[in-house]
N, C-alpha and C positions, 0 to 999 in steps of 0.2 A: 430279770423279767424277760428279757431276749429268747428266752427259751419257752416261756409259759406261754405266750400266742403270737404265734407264726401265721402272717397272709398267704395265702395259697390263692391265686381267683383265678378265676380262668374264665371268657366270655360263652354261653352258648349255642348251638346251634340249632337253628333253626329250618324245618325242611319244607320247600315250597314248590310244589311241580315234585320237578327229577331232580333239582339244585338244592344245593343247600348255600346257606347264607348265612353270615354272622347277626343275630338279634341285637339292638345297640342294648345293651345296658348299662346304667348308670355306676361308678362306683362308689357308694357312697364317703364323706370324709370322716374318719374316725379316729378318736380319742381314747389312749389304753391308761387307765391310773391303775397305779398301781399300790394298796392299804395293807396293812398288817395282816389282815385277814381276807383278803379279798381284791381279786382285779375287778374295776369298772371300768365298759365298755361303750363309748358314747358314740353313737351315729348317726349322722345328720341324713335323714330321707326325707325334704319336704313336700308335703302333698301326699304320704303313706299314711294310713291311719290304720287301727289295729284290727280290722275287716279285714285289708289287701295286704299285710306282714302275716309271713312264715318265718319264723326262727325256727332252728331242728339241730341237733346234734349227734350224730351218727360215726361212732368209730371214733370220738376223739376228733369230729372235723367239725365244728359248728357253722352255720349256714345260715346268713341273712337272705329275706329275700322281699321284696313290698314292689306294688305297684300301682303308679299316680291312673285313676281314672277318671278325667272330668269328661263330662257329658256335655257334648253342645246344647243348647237351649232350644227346644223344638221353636219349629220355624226359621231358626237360624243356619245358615252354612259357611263352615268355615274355608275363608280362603289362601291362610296359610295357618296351619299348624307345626307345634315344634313342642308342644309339653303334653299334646294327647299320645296316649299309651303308654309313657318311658315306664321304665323298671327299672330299681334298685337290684344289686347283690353283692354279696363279699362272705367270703368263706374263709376261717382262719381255721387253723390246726392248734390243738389246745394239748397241753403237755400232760402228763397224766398229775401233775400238783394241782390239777382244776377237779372240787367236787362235781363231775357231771348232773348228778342227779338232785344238787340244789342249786342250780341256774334260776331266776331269776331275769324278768324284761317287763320294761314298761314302757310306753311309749305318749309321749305328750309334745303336739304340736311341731309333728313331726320329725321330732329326735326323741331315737330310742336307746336308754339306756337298760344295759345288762349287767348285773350282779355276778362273778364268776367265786363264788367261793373257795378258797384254797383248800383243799384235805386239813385236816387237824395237824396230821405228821408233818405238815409246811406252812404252819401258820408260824409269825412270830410270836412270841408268850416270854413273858417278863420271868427270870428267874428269882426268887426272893433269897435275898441274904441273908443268914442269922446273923447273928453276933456271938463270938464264944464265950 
């Protein structure tokens, strides 16, 4: 399985003025299982719901992407914040044993799981014995 999803992240940048700055993002924690037929992909992003996630898969590199928006409460201002605007991301590189084109994501209360189905040519499958 070491070979079927590789982490790749990298943080990105952001441009402000003439500077550029790194944007924090979050990276979420994730969980790779791995089924006879299929890797499941679990990612904890709380506060992402399925409005602010982007999943995308490009080139064999799949791309998480969500981000928390709470709204202050009109009339209210906040005097410190530390959970408005974060963002989730993590990008794994998928081996070519991953069906790209039957992925597979749900996302429920703020963890989203991803279905990765293996190709046929890499699934496991029971050989049956005869008897002579």
């Amino acid at each position: 399985m070491n070979n079927v999803v590789r982490s790749s992240n990298h943080t990105p940048l952001q441009q402000r003025g003439n500077e550029q700055r790194r944007k924090e993002t979050l990276l979420p924690a994730v969980d790779i299982i791995e089924e006879s037929n299929a890797l499941k992909l679990v990612a904890d992003m709380p506060g992402v719901t399925h409005e602010t996630l982007k999943v995308e898969l490009d080139n064999n590199v799949l791309s998480l992407e969500g981000e928390v928006a709470l709204n202050m409460p009109e009339g209210l201002t906040a005097l410190h914040a530390e959970v408005r605007g974060q963002r989730f991301a993590r990008r794994f590189n998928l081996s070519h044993e991953v069906d790209g084109d039957a992925i597979s994501a749900t996302i429920v209360n703020g963890v989203l799981t991803l279905t990765l189905p293996k190709k046929d040519s890499h699934r496991t499958r029971r050989i049956e014995v005869q008897a002579a």
